[in-house]
Biopython code that builds the backbone (N, CA, C, O; Angstrom):
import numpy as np
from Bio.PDB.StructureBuilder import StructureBuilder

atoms = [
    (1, "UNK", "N", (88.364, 101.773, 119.363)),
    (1, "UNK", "CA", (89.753, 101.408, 119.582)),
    (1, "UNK", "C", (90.554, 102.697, 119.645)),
    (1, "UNK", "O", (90.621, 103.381, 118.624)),
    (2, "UNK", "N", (91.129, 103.063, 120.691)),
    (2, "UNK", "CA", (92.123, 104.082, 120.905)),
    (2, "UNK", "C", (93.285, 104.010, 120.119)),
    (2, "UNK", "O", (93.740, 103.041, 119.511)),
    (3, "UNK", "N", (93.660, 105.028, 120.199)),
    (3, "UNK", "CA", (95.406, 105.284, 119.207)),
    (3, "UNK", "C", (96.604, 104.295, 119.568)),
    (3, "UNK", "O", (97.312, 103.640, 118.803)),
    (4, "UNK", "N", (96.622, 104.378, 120.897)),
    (4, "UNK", "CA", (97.766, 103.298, 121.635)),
    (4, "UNK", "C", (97.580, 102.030, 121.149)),
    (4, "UNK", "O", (98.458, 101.263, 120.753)),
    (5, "UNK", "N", (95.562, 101.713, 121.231)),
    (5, "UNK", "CA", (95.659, 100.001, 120.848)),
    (5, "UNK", "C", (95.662, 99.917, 119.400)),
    (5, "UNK", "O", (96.021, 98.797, 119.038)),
    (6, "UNK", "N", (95.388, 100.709, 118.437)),
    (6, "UNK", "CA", (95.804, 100.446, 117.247)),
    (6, "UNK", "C", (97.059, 100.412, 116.930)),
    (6, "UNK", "O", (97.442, 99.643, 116.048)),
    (7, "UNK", "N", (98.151, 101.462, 117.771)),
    (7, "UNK", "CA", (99.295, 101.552, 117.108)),
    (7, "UNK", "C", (99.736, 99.927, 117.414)),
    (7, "UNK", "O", (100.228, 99.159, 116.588)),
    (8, "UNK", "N", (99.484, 99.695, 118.531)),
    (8, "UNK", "CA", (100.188, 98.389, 119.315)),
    (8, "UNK", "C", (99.756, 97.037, 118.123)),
    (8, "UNK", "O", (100.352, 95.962, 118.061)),
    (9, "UNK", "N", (98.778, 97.385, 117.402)),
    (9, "UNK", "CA", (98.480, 96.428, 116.171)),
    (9, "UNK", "C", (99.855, 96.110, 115.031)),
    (9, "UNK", "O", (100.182, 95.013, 114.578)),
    (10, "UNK", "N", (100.363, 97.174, 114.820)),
    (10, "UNK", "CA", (101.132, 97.049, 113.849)),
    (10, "UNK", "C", (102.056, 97.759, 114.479)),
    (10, "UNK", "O", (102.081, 98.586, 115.391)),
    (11, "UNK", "N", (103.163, 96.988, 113.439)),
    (11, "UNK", "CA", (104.529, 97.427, 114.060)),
    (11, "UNK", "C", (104.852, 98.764, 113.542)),
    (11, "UNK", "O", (104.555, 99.320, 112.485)),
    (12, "UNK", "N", (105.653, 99.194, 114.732)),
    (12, "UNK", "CA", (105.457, 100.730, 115.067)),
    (12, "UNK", "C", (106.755, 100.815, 113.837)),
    (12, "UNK", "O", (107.744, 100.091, 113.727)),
    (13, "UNK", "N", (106.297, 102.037, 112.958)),
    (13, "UNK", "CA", (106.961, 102.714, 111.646)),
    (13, "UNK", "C", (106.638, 102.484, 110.099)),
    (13, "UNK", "O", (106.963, 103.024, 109.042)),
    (14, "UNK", "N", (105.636, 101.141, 110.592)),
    (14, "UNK", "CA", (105.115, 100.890, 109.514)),
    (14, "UNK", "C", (104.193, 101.462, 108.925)),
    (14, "UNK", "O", (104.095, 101.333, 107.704)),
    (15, "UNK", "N", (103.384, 102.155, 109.572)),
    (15, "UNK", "CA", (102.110, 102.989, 109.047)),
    (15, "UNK", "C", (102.792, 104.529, 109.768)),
    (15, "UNK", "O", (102.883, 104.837, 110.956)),
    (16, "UNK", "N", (103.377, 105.629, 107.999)),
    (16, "UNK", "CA", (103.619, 106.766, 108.983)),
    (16, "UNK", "C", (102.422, 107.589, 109.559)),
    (16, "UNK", "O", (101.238, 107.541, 109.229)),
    (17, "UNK", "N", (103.031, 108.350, 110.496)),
    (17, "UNK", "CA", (102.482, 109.025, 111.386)),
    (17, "UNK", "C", (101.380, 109.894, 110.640)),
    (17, "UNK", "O", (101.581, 110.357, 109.517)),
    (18, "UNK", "N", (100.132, 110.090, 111.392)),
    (18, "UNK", "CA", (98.733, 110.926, 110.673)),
    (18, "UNK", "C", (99.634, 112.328, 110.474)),
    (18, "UNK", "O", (100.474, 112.732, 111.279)),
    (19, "UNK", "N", (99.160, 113.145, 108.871)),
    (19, "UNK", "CA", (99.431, 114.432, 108.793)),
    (19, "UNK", "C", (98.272, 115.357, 109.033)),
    (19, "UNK", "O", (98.011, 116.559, 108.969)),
    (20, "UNK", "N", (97.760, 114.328, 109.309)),
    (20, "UNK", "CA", (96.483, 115.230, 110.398)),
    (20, "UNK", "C", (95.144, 115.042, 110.759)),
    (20, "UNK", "O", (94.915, 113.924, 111.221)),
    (21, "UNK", "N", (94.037, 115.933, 110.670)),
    (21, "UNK", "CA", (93.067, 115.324, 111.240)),
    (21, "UNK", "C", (91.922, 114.741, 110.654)),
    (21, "UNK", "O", (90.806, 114.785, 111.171)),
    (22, "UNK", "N", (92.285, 113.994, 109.182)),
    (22, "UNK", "CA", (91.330, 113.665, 108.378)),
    (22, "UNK", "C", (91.649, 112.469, 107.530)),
    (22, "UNK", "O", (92.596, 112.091, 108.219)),
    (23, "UNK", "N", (91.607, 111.851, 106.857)),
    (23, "UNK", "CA", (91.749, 110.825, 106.412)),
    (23, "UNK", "C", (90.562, 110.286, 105.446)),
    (23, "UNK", "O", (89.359, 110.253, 105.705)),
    (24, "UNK", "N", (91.371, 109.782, 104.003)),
    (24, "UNK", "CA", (90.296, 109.483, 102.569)),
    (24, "UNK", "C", (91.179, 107.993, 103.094)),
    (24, "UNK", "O", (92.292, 107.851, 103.600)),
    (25, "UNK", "N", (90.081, 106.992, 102.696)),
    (25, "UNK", "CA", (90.245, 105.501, 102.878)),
    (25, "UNK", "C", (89.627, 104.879, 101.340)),
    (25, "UNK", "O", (88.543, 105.329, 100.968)),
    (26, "UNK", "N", (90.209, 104.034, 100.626)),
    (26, "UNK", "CA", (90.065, 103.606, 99.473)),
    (26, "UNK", "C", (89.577, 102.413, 99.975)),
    (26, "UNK", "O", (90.320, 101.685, 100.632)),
    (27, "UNK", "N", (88.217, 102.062, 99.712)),
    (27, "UNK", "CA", (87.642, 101.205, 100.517)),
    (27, "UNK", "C", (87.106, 99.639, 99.479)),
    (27, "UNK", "O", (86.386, 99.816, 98.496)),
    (28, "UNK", "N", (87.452, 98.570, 99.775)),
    (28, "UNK", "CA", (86.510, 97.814, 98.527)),
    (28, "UNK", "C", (85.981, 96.919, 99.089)),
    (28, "UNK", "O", (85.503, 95.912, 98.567)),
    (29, "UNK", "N", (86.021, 97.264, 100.495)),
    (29, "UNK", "CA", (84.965, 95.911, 100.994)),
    (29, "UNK", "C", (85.094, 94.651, 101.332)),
    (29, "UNK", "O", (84.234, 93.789, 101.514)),
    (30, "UNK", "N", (86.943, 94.591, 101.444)),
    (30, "UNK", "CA", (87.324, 93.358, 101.675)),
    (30, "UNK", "C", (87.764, 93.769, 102.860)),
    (30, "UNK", "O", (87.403, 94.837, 103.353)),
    (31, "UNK", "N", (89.087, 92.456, 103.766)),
    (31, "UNK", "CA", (89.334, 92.553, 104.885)),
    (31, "UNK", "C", (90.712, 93.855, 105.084)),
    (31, "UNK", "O", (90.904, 94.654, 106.000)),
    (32, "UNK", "N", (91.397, 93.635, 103.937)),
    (32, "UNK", "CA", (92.750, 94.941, 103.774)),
    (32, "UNK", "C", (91.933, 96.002, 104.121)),
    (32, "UNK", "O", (92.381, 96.835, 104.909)),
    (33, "UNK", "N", (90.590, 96.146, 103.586)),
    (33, "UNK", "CA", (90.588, 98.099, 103.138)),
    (33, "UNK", "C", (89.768, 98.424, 104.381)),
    (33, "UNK", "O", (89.440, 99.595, 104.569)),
    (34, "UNK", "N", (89.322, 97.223, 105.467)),
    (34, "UNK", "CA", (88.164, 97.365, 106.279)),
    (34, "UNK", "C", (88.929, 97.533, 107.486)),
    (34, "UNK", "O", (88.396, 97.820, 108.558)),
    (35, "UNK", "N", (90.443, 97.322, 107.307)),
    (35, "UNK", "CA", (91.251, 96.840, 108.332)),
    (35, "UNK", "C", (92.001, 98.171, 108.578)),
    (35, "UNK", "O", (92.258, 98.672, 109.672)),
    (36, "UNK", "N", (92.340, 98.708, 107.187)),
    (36, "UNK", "CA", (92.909, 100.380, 107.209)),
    (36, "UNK", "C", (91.836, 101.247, 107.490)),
    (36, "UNK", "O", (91.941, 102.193, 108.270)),
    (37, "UNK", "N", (90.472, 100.861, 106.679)),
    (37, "UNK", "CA", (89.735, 102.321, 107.784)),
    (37, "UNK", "C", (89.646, 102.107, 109.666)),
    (37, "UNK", "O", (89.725, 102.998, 110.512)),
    (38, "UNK", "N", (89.470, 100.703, 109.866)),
    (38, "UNK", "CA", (89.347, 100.733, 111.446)),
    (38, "UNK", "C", (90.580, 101.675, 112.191)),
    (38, "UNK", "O", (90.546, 102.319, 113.240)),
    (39, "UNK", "N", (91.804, 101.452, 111.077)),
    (39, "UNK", "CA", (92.904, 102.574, 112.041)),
    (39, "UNK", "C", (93.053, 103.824, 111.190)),
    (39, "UNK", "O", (94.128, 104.419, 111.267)),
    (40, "UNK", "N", (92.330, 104.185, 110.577)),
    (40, "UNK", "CA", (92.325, 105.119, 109.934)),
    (40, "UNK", "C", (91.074, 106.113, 111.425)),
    (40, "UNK", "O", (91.252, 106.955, 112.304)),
    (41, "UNK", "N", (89.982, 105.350, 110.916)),
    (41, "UNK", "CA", (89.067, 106.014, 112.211)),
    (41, "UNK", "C", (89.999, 106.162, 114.112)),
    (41, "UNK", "O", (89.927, 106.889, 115.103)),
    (42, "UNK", "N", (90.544, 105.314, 113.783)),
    (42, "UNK", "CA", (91.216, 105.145, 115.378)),
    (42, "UNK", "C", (92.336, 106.385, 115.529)),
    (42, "UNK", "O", (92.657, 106.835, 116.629)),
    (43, "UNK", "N", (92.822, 106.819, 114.391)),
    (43, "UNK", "CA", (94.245, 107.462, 114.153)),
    (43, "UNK", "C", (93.623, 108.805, 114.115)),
    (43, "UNK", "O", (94.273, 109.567, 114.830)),
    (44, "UNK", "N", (92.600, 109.394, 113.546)),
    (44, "UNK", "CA", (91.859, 110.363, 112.911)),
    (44, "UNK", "C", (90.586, 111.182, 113.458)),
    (44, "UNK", "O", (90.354, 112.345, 113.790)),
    (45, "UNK", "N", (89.807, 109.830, 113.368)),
    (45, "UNK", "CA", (88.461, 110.196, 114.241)),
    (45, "UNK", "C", (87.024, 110.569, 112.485)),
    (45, "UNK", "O", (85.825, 110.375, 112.284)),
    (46, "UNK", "N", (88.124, 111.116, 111.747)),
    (46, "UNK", "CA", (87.126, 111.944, 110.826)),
    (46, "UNK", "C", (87.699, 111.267, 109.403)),
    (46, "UNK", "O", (88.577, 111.721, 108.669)),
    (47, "UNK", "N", (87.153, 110.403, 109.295)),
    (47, "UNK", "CA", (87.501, 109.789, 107.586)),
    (47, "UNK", "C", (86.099, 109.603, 106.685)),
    (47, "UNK", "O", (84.935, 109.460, 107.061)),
    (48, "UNK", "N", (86.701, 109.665, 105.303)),
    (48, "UNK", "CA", (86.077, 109.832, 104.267)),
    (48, "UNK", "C", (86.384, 108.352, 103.363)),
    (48, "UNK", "O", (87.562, 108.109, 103.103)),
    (49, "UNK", "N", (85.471, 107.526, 102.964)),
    (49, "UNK", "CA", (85.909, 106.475, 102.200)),
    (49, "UNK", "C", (85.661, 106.668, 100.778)),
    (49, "UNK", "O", (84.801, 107.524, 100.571)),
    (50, "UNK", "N", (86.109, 106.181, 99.835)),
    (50, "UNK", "CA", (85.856, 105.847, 98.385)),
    (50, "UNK", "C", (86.178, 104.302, 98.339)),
    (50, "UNK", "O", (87.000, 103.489, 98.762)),
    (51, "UNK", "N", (84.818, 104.403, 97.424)),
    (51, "UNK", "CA", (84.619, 102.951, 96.494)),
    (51, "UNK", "C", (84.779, 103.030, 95.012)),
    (51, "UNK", "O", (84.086, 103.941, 94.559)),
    (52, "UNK", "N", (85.464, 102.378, 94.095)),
    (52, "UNK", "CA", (85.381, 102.401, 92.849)),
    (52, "UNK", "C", (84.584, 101.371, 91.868)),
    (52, "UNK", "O", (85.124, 100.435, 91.279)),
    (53, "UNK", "N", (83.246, 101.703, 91.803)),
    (53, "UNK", "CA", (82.495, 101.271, 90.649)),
    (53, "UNK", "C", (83.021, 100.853, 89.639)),
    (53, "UNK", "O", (82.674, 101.617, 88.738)),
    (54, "UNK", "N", (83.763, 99.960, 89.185)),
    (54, "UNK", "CA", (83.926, 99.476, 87.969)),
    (54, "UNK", "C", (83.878, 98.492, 86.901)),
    (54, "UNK", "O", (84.554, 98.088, 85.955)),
    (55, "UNK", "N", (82.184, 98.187, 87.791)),
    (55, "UNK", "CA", (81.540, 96.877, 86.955)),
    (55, "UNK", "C", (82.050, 95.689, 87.083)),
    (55, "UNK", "O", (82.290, 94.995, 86.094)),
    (56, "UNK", "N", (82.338, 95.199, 88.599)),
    (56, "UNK", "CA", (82.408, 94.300, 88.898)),
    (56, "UNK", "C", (81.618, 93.194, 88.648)),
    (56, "UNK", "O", (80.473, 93.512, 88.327)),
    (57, "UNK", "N", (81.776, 92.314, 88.674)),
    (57, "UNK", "CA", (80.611, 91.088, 88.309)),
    (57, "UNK", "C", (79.756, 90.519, 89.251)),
    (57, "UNK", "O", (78.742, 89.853, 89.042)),
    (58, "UNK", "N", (80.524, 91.014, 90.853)),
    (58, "UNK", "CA", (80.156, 90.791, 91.596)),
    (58, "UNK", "C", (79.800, 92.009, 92.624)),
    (58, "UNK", "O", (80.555, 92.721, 93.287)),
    (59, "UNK", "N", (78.138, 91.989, 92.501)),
    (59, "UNK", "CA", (77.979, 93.359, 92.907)),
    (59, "UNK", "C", (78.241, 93.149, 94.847)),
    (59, "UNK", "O", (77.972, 93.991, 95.703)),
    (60, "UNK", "N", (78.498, 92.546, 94.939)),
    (60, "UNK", "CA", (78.841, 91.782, 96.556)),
    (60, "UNK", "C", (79.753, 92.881, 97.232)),
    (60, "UNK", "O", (79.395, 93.635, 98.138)),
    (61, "UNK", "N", (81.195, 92.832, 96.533)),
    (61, "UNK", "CA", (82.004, 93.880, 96.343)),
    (61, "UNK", "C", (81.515, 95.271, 96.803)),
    (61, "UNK", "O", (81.677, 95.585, 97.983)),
    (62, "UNK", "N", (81.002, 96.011, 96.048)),
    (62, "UNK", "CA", (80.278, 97.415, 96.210)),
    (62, "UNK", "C", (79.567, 97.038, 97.588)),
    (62, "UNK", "O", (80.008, 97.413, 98.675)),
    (63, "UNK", "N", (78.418, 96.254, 97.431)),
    (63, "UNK", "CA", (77.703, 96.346, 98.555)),
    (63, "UNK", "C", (78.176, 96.419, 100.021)),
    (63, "UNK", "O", (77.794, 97.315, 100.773)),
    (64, "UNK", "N", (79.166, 95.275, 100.459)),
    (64, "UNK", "CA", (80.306, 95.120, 100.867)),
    (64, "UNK", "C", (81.023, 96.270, 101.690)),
    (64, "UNK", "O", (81.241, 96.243, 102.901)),
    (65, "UNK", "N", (81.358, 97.318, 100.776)),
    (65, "UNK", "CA", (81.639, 98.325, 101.159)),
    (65, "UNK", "C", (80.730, 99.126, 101.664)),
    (65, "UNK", "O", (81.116, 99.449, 102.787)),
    (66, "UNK", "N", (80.024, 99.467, 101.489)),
    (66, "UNK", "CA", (78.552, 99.930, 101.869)),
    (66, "UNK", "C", (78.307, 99.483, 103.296)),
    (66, "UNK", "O", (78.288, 100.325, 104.194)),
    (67, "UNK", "N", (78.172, 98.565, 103.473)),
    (67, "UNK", "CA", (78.247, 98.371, 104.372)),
    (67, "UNK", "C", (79.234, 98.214, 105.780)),
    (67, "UNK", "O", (78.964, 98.381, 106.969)),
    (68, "UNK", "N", (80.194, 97.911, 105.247)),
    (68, "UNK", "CA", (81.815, 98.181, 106.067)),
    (68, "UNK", "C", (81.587, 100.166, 106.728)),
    (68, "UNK", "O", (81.505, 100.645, 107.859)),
    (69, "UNK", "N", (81.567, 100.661, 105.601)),
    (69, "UNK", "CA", (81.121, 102.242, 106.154)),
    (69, "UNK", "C", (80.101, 102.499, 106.373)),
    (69, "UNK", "O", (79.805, 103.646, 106.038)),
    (70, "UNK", "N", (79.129, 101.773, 106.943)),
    (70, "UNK", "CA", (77.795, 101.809, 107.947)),
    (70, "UNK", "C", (78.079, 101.269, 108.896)),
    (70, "UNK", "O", (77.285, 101.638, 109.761)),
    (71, "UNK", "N", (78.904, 100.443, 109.367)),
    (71, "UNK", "CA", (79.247, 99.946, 110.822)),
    (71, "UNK", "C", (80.568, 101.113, 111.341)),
    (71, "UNK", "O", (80.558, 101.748, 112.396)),
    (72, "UNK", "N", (81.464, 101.152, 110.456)),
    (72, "UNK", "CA", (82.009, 102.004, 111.389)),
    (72, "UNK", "C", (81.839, 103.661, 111.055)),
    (72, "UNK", "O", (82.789, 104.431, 110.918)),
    (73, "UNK", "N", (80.549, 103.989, 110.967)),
    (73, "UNK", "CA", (79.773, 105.244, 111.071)),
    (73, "UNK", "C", (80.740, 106.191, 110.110)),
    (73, "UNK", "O", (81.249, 107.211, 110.573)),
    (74, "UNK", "N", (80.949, 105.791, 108.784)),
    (74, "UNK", "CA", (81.685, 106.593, 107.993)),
    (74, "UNK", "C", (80.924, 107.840, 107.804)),
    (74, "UNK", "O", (79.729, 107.595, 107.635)),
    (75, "UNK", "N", (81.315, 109.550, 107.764)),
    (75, "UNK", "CA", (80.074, 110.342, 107.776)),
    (75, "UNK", "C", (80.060, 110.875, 106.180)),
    (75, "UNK", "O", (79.393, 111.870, 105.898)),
    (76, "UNK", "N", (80.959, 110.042, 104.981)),
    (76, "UNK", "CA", (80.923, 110.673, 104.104)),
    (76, "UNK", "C", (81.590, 109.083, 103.068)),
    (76, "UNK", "O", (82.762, 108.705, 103.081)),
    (77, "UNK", "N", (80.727, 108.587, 102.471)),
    (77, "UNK", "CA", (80.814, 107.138, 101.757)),
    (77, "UNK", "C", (80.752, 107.541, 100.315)),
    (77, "UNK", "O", (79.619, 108.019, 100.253)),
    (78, "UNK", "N", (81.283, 107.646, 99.092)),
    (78, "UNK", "CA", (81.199, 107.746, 98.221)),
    (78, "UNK", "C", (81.678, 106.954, 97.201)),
    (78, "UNK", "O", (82.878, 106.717, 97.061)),
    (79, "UNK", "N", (80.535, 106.396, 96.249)),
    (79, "UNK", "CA", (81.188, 105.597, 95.148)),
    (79, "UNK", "C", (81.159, 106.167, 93.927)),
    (79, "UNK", "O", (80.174, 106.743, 93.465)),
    (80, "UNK", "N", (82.460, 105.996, 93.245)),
    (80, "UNK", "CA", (82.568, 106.403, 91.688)),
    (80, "UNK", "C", (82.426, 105.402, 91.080)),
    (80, "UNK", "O", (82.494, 104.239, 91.476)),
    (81, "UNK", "N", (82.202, 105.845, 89.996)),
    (81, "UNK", "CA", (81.739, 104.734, 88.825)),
    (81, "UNK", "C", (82.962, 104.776, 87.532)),
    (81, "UNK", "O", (83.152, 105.865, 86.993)),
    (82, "UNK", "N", (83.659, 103.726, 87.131)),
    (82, "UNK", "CA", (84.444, 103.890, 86.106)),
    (82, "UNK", "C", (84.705, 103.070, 85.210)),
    (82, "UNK", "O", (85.380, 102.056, 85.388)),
    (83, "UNK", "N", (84.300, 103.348, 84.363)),
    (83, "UNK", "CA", (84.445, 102.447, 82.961)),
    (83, "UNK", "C", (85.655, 102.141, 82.505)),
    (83, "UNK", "O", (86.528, 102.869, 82.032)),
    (84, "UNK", "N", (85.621, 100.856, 82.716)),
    (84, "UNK", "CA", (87.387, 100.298, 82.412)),
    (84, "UNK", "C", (87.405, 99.824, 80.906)),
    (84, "UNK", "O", (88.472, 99.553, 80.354)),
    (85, "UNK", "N", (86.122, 99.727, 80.224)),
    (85, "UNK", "CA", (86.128, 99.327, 79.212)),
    (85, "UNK", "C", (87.307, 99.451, 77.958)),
    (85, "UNK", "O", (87.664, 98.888, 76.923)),
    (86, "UNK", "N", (87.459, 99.989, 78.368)),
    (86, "UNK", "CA", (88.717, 100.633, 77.323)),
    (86, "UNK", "C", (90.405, 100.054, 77.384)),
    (86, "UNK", "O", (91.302, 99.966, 76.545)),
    (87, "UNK", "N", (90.313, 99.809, 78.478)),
    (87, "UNK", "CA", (91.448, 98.924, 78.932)),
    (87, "UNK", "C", (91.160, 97.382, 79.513)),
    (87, "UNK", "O", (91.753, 96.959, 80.505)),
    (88, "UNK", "N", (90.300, 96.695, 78.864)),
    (88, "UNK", "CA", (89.646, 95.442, 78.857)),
    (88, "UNK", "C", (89.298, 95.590, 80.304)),
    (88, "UNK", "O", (88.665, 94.706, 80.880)),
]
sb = StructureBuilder()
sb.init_structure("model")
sb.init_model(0)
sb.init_chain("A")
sb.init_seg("    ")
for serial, (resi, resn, name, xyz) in enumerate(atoms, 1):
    if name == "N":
        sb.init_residue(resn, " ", resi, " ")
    sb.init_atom(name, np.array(xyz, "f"), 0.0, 1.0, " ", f" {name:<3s}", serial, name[0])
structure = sb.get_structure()
């Protein structure tokens, strides 16, 4: 998807303008975060996702993501792991 047809997705001012040529995407594997890397990649070309490990119950989630950044050829997928324990 080119820049024009993504911008033409959303209304123009709502997503500001790229500060440049890279882009970190907070990714969890649902339709929001799968929906910002597609124009994140479209806007960019070169993005980086994060997933946050934090003992979900449903390891679906993680996987999820994992896979979302294998279709759209993420070249740098990384999940952290974080113990929320502490804050229930």
């Amino acid at each position: 998807m080119g820049e024009s047809r993504a911008r033409g997705l959303i209304p123009r001012g709502a997503i500001p303008a790229p500060m440049g040529d890279r882009a970190v995407v907070l990714l969890s594997g649902g339709m929001d975060s799968a929906t910002a890397l597609a124009i994140a990649k479209a806007e960019t070309g070169d993005v980086i996702t994060l997933t946050i490990d934090y003992g979900q119950r449903h390891r679906k989630e993680v996987e999820a993501a994992k896979a979302v950044a294998k279709h759209f050829r993420v070249r740098d997928h990384r999940v952290v792991k974080l113990d929320l324990a502490s804050v229930g």
